[in-house]
C-alpha positions as CSV (number, residue, x, y, z in Angstrom):
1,X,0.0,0.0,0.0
2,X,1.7,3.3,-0.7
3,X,2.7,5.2,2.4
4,X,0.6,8.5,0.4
5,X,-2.7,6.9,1.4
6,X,-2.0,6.0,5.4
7,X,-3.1,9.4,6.4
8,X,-5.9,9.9,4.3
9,X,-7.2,6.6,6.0
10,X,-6.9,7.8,9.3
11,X,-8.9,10.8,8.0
12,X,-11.8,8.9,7.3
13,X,-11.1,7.0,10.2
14,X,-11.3,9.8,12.7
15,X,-14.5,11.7,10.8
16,X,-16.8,8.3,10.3
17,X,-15.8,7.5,14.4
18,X,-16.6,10.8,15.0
19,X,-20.4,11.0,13.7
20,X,-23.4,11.1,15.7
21,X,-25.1,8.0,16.0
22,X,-27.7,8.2,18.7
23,X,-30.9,10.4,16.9
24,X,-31.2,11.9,21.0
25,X,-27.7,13.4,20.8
26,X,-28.2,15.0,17.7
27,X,-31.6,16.7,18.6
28,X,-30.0,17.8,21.8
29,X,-27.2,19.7,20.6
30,X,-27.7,22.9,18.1
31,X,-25.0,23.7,15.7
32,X,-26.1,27.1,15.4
33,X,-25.7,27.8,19.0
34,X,-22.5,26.5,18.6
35,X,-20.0,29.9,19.6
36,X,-15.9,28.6,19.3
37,X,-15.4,32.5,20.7
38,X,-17.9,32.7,23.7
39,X,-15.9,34.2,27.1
40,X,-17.3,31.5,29.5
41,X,-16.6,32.1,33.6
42,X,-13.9,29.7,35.5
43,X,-16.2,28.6,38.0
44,X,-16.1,24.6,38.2
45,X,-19.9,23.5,38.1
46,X,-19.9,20.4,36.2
47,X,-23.3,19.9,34.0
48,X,-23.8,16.5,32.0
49,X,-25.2,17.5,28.5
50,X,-27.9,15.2,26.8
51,X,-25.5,14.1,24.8
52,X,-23.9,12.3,28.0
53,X,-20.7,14.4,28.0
54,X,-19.9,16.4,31.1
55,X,-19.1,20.2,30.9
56,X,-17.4,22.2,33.4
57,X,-20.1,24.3,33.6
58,X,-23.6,25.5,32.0
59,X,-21.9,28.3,30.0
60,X,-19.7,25.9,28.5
61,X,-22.0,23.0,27.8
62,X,-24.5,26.2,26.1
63,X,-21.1,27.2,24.0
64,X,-20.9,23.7,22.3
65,X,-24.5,23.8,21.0
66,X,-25.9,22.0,24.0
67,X,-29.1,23.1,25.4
68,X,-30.5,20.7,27.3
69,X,-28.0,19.8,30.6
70,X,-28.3,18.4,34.2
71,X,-26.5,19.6,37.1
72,X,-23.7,17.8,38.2
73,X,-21.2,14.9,36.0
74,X,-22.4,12.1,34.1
75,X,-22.9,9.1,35.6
């Protein structure tokens, strides 16, 4: 196999691994609230989104799209 097409696999590795597969998780996060530039406070005060990933707090988790969070980690 020619060396030129290992990383060009592990593209398409990492992308299809990376896809939403739950239909939950992709109605619980909102792309177009998604904000790469939003100043978010250093308080620690974990929040687990719906899409079971814990946040440090509720202004990240709302940063990353996700509008729908519990208090506390995941479990």
């Amino acid at each position: 196999m020619n060396i030129c097409i290992y990383p060009l696999l592990a593209f398409i590795f990492f992308f299809s691994t990376c896809t939403k597969s739950d239909e939950n998780e992709e109605a619980c996060v909102d792309e177009d609230l998604i904000n790469e530039l939003a100043v978010c406070y250093l308080i620690y005060a974990p929040v687990c989104g719906c899409n079971k990933i814990n946040y440090s707090n509720d202004c990240i988790a709302n940063s990353n799209g996700v509008y729908n969070y519990t208090e506390g980690e995941c479990k």
